[in-house]
N, C-alpha and C positions, 0 to 999 in steps of 0.2 A: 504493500500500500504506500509505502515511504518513498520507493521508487517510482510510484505510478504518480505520485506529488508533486516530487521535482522534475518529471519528462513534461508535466504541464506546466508548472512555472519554466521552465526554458524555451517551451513554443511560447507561452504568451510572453516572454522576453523578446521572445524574435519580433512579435507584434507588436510590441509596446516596451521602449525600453524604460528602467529608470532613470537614467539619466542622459545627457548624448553624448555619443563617442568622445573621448577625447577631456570630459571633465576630470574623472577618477585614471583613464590609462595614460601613460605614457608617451611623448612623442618622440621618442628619440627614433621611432623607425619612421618617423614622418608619414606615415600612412595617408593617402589620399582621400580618401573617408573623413580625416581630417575637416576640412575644408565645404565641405557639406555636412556636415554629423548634425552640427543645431537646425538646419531647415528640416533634413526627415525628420530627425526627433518630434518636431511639433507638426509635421505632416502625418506622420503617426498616431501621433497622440490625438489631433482631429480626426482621423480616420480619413487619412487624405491622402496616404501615399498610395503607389501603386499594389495591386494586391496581387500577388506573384503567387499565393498559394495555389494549390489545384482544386478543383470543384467537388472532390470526393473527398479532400481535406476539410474536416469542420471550422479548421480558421478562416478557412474563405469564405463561408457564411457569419462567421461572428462579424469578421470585418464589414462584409456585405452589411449586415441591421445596425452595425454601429455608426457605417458613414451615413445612412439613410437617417438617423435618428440626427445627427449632428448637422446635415446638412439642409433638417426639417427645424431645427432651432434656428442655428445660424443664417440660413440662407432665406427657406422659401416661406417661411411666417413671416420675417421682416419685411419680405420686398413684398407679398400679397398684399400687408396692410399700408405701404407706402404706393402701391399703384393705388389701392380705395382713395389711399388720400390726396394724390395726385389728381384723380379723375373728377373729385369734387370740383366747382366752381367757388373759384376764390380771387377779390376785388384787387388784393396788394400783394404787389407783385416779390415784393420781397419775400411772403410765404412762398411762392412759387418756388424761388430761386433755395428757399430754404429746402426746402420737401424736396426739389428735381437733385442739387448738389452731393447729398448724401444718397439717395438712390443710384446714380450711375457710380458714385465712388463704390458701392457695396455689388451694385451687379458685375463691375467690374471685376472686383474681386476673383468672382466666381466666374468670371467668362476667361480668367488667368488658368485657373484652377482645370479648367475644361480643355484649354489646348495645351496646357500641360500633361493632360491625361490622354490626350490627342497624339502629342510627341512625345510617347510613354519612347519610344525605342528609340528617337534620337537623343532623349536625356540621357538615359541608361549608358547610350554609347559613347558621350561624353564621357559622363561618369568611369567606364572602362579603360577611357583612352587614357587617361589621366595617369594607369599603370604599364603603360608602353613603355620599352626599353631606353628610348630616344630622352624619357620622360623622367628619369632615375637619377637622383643626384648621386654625386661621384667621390670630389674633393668638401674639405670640409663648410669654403665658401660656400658651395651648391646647398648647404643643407643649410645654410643661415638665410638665404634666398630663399629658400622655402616654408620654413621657419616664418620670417617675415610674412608673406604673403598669406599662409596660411591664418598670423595674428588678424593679417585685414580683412579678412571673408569674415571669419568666426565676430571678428569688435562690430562689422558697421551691420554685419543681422542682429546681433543680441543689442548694441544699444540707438537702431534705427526703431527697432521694435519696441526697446523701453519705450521714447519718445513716442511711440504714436499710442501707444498702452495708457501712460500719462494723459494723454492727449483727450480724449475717450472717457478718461476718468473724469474729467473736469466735465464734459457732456452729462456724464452721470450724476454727480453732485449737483448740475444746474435747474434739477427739479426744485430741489431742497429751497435753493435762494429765491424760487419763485413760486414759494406755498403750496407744492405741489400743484401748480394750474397746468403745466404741461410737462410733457415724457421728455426723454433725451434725444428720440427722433419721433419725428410725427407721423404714425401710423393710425388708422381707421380700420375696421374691419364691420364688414355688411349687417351684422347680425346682435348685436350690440354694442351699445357705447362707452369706450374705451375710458375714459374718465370716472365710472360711476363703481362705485363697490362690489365685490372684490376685481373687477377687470384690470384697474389701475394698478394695484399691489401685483396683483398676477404678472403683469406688463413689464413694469417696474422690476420685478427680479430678472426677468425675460430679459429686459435690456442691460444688468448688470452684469448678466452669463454672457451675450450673444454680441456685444459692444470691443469690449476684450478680444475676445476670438478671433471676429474679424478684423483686427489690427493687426494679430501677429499673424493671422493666416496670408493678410495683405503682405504683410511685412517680409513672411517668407517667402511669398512671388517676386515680391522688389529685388531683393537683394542675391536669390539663388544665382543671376544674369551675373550678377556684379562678382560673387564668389570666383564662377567660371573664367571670367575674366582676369580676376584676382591672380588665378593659378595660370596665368596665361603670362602675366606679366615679370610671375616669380622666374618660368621658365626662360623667360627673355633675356633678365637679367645674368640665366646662369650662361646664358648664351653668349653676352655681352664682355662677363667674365674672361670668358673662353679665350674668344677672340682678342683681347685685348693684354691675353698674358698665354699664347697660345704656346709658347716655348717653354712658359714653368711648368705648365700642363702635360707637354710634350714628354719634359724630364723628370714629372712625377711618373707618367704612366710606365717611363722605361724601369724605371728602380722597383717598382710593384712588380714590373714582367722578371725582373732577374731576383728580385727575394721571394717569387711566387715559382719562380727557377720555370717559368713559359721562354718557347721558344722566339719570342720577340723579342724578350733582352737584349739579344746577342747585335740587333738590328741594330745601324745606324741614327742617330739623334734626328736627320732631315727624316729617316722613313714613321717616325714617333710622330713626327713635326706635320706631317702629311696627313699622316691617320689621324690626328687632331682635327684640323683643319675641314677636312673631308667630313668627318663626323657633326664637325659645326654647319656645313652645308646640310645633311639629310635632318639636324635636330630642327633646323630652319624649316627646311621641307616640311615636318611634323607640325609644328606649330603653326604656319602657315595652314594646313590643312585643318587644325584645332580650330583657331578661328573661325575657318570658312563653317565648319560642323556648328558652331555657336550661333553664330549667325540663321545658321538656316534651321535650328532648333527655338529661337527668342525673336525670329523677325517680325512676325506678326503681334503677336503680343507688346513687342515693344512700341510698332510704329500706333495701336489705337492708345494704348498708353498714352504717349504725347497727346493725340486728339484729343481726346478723354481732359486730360488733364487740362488741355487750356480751356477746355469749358468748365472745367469745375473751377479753377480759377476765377475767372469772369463772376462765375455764380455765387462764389465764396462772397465777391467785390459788393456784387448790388446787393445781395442780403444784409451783407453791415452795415452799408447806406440807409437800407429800408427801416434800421433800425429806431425806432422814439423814443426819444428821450435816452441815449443811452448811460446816461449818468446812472440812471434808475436800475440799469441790467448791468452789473459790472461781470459778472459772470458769466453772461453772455455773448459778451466783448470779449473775456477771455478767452473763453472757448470758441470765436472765431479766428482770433488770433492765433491761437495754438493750433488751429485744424490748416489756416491757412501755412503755417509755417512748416508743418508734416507734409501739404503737397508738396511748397516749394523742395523741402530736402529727396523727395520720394522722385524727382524725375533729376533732381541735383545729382544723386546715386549714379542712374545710368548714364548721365553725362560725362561725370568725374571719372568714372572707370574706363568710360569711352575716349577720353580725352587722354588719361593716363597709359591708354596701350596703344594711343599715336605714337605720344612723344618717346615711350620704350622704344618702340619699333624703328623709330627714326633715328634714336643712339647708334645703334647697332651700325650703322652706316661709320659713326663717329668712331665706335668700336675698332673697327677694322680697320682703319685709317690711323688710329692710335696704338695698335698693336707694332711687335718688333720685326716687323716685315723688311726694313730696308738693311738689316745682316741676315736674311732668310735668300734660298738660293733662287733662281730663275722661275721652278715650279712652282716654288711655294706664291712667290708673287700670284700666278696663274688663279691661286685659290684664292686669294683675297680679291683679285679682278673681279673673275665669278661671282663671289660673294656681296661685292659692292654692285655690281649688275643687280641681281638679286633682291637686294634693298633700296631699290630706287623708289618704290611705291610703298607708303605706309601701311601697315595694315591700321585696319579699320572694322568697324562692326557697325550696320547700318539697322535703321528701325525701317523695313519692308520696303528696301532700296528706294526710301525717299528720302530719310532724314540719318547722316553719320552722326554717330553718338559722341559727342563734342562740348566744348561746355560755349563752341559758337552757336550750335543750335542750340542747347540751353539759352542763351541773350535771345534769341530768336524767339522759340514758343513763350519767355517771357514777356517781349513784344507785342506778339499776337493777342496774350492773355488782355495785356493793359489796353490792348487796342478794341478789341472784342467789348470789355468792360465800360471801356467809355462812352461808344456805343447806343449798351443798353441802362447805361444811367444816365443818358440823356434822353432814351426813348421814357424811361421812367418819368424824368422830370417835367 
């Protein structure tokens, strides 16, 4: 019986861990799990990740009634009662903007959720590639590169998600400061009225479970793009390393072949020097192709994102305008503020990361250029030639080949936002 205990605490470990990768183990093997561990962990925990069990397996159905029960909280009771109270007719337009702003930020969510379960097998293969050989750090540099990289995936999901968690809470508390006369989001539902006893307390915990959730569930859409990238940049830099000290490289890997007593030792320093170099072209090659897998796994997603967002921008704008008296609402003003400052960082994210694997990408050029090429012999020139060819075009990661992820298109969708906004508070006034 004792065993038959612990064989099911270790399947429902598999489904649900305690904690995620990487808090309690060790990184010293740098595992690429790493670098995702907190988005599954809380995709798990909502019954969000993908369910890989098989269909004669009973966790496939635990899973199965758990997402359905999570996705019936979180998801389709809030937006049913938020299209009732959309569909009402209402004179000031700043309700509008209020009740439309939070609806498309919350369906979005869930429309992330969906083509990420869409691009179950190009995530996955992301995920895999990240243990390709090309992908493996070497010397002790490589592993501090990685190290690093992996510190920035894991920091900007746990405290981008603080922040919007924060954020939410003050939503929630803004009943309190207005005597209970309204909810944290404005929902209706057909069949009775949402203010009156016990529907409002009902509501009201509702919104304290369901508010939460979809911030960090948001929160792990945002940022999982940004992770991948993360790990894209780490490998750049070990790239950059490479190239730019290809001869210490060179002279490590000979002393490793002659105390590991391989038949390479015996080679010459230039044939070392070559198989370096050579190796810096195909890790290129791989990352280059990383990329392109990213891209064509996060393009869609990313480019309505933008959309998306500068209209909830604009909407965030005339709602606070709409606002009277706001002396009287200070809490309300906070909590536009705070919500306003979660979009701005939430599209900040995919800009920052995008802009940050330009400028990697276009070192690399400098890289090579600053390595010890000019006491290297005639071939080796050859390979840095190549290689600066090679790096002539930056990489980049585009949102649905309209928009490169930049913090220039950042300035831009912020443009459009304030331009959009002025707009419809003029049409307002």
């Amino acid at each position: 019986m004792k065993i038959l205990t612990e064989n099911v605490k270790d399947k429902l470990s598999v489904l649900l861990p305690i904690l995620p990768y990487g808090v309690l183990e060790s990184w010293d093997d740098l595992n690429p799990r790493l670098y995702h561990a907190i988005h599954i962990y809380w995709l798990k925990f909502y019954g969000l990740w993908y369910n890989n069990f098989s269909p004669l397996n009973i966790l496939f159905w635990i899973q199965i009634i758990y997402t359905i029960i999570i996705l019936w909280l979180v998801c389709f009771l809030p937006i049913v009662g938020e299209i009732v109270y959309l569909l009402k007719p209402k004179e000031n337009i700043g309700d509008i903007a209020e009740g439309l702003y939070l609806f498309l930020s919350e369906v979005y969510t869930y429309f992330k959720i969906v083509v990420f379960w869409l691009n179950k097998d190009k995530v996955m293969n992301l995920i895999q590639y990240l243990y390709c050989e090309e992908f493996k750090p070497i010397e002790a540099e490589h592993k501090e590169f990685i190290r690093k990289s992996i510190r920035t995936a894991r920091w900007v999901m746990t405290y981008y998600t603080i922040m919007c968690v924060g954020a939410v809470s003050v939503g929630i508390i803004m009943p309190i400061t207005e005597n209970f006369d309204i909810l944290p989001t404005n929902v209706e539902y057909p069949y009775f009225n949402v203010y009156t006893s016990p529907a409002y307390q009902i509501l009201y915990v509702h919104h304290i479970y369901y508010k939460p959730a979809t911030c960090i569930i948001d929160g792990v859409m945002d940022t999982i793009l940004a992770s991948f990238i993360s790990s894209t940049i780490g490998q750049i830099e070990i790239l950059a390393f490479n190239l730019r000290n290809f001869d210490v490289v060179a002279e490590r890997r000979r002393k490793r072949a002659i105390n590991e007593r391989k038949a390479t030792g015996a080679f010459s320093k230039d044939y070392h020097i070559h198989t370096v170099l050579r190796d810096c072209i195909i890790h290129h090659n791989s990352i280059i192709r990383y990329v392109s897998m990213i891209e064509n796994a996060f393009s869609l997603a990313s480019v309505l994102q933008f959309m998306l967002s500068v209209m909830v921008l604009c909407l965030v704008g005339v709602q606070f305008l709409s606002i009277e008296n706001p002396s009287s609402h200070p809490m309300q003003i906070m909590w536009m503020a705070i919500y306003l400052t979660c979009m701005l960082f939430e599209v900040f994210i995919y800009c920052w990361f995008g802009d940050e694997l330009i400028w990697k990408s276009i070192d690399l050029r400098h890289a090579a250029f600053e390595g010890p090429w000019l006491n290297a012999s005639p071939e080796t020139r050859k390979y840095i030639i190549i290689f600066l060819e090679r790096c002539k075009r930056p990489l980049t990661v585009t949102a649905g080949k309209i928009f490169i992820l930049s913090l220039d298109t950042y300035t831009i969708l912020i443009n459009w936002a304030y331009k959009a906004f002025a707009v419809m508070s003029n049409m307002k006034k």
